[in-house]
C-alpha positions as CSV (number, residue, x, y, z in Angstrom):
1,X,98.9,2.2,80.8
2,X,96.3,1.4,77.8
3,X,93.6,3.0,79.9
4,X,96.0,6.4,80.7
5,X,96.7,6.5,76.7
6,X,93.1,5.9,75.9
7,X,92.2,8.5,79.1
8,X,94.5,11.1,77.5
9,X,93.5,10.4,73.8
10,X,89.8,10.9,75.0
11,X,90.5,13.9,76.3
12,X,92.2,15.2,73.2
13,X,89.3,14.9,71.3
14,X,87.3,16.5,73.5
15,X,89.0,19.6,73.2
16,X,89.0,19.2,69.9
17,X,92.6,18.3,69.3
18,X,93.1,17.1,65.3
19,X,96.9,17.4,65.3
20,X,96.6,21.2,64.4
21,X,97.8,24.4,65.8
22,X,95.4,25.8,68.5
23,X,94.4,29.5,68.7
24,X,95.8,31.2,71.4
25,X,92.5,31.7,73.1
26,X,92.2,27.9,73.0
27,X,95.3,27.5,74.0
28,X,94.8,29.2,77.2
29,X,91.7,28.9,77.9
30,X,90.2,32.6,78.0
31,X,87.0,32.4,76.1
32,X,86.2,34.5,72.7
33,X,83.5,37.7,74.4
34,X,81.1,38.3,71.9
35,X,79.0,41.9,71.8
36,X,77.0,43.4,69.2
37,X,77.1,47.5,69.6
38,X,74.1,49.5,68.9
39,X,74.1,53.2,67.4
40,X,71.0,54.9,66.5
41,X,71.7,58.6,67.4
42,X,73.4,61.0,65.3
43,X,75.8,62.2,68.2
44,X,79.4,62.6,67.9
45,X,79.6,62.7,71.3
46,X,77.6,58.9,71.9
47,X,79.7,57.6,68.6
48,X,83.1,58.6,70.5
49,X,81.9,56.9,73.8
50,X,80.9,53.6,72.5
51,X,84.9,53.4,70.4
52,X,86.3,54.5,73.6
53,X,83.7,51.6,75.2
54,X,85.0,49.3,72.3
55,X,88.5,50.7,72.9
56,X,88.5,49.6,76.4
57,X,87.1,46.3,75.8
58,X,89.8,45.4,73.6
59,X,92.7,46.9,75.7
60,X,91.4,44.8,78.4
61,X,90.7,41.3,76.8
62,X,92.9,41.2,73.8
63,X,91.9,41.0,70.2
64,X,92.1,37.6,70.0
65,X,89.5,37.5,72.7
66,X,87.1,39.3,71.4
67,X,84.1,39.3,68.8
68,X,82.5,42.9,68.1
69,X,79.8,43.9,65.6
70,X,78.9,47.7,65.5
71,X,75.3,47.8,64.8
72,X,74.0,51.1,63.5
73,X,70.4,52.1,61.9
74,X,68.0,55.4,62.1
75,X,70.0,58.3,62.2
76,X,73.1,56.4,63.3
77,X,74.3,55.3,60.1
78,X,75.6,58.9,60.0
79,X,78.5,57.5,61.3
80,X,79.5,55.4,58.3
81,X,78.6,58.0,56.3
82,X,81.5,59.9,54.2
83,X,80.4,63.2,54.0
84,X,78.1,63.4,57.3
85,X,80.4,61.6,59.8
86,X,82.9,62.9,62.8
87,X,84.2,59.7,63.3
88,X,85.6,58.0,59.8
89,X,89.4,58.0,61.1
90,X,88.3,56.6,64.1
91,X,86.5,54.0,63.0
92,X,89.1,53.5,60.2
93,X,91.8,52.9,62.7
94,X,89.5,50.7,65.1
95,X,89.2,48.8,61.9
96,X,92.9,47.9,61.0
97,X,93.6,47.2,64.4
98,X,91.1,45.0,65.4
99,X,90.6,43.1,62.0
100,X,87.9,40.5,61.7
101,X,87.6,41.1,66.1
102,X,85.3,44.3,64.8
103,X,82.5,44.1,62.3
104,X,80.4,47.2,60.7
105,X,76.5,46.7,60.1
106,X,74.8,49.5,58.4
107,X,70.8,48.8,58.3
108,X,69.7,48.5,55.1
109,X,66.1,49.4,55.9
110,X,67.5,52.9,57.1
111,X,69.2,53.2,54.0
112,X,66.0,53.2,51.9
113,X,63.8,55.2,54.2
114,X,66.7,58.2,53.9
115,X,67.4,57.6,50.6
116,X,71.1,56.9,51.2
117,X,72.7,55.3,48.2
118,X,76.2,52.0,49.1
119,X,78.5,55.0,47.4
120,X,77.8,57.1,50.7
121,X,78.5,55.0,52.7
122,X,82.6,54.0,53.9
123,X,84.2,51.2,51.8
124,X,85.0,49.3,55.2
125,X,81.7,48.5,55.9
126,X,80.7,45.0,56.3
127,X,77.7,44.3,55.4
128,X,74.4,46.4,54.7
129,X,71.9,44.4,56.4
130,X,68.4,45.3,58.2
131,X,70.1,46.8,61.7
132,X,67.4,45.6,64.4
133,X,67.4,42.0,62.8
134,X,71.0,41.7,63.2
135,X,70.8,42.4,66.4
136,X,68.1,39.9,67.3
137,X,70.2,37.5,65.2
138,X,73.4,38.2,67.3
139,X,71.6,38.0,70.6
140,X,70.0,34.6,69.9
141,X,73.4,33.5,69.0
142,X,75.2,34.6,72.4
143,X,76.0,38.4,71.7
144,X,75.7,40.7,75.0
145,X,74.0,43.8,73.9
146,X,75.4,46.9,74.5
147,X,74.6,50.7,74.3
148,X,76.1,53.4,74.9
C-alpha cells in the first residue's frame, strides 16, 4: 500500500501536480501547437489567407490549444498599419477572440528603413521587434513556420 501511495505521489509530481487547478490542455492531455506566421507582402489577398489559415487552425484545435505569433516585416507591416491596411477589423476581431493564443510582431528594422513612426501603426500590436529575429527566436524555441 506505501509503495501504491508513494507510486501515485511520484507520479503526481511528474505531471507537475502542486495541489492547483490544471489548464484544460493539461487536463486532457492535447498539447499547446505553437506557430509563428510570416507576412512580408503587401497583398490583401495573402493577409486574408493567412487569418483564414489562422482562422482554421483555431476552429480546429481550440484556443486553449494554441500559441500564434503573426510575424510581419518589409512591406507587410502594411497590415498593422492604420491608414494603409485592408485588414484592421480583421485582425481586430482575431485579436479579442483569441487573446494571448495570437500575438502581433511588427519588425522594427522595417519601421526605420520606411520611415514609419509607433503612431502608425494599430494600438493592439505587441511588440515592435526586428521581424526575421523573431522568427529565428520562435523557431529555435519549437515554433512551426508558416507562410502563406
Amino acid at each position: 500500500m506505501k509503495r501504491l501511495i508513494a507510486v501515485l505521489l511520484g507520479g503526481l509530481a511528474v505531471l507537475g501536480w502542486s495541489g492547483q487547478v490544471l489548464a484544460d490542455h493539461v487536463k486532457d492531455g492535447r498539447q499547446v501547437h505553437k506557430m509563428v506566421f510570416q507576412m512580408n507582402e503587401d497583398s490583401p489577398k495573402l493577409w486574408n489567407l493567412m487569418l483564414n489559415n489562422i482562422n482554421n487552425v483555431i476552429t480546429e484545435l481550440g484556443k486553449e490549444h494554441v500559441d500564434i505569433k503573426v510575424v510581419t516585416y518589409g512591406p507587410g507591416i502594411n497590415m498593422f498599419r492604420k491608414e494603409k491596411s485592408g485588414v484592421l477589423e480583421r485582425l481586430d476581431s482575431l485579436k479579442k477572440f483569441a487573446g494571448k493564443g495570437v500575438e502581433y510582431t511588427v519588425c522594427s528594422n522595417t519601421m526605420k528603413a520606411m520611415k514609419v513612426d509607433k503612431t502608425e501603426i494599430i494600438e493592439f500590436v505587441d511588440e515592435m521587434y526586428p521581424g526575421i529575429v523573431r522568427i529565428i527566436e520562435l523557431q529555435e524555441t519549437g515554433y512551426v513556420y508558416l507562410r502563406p
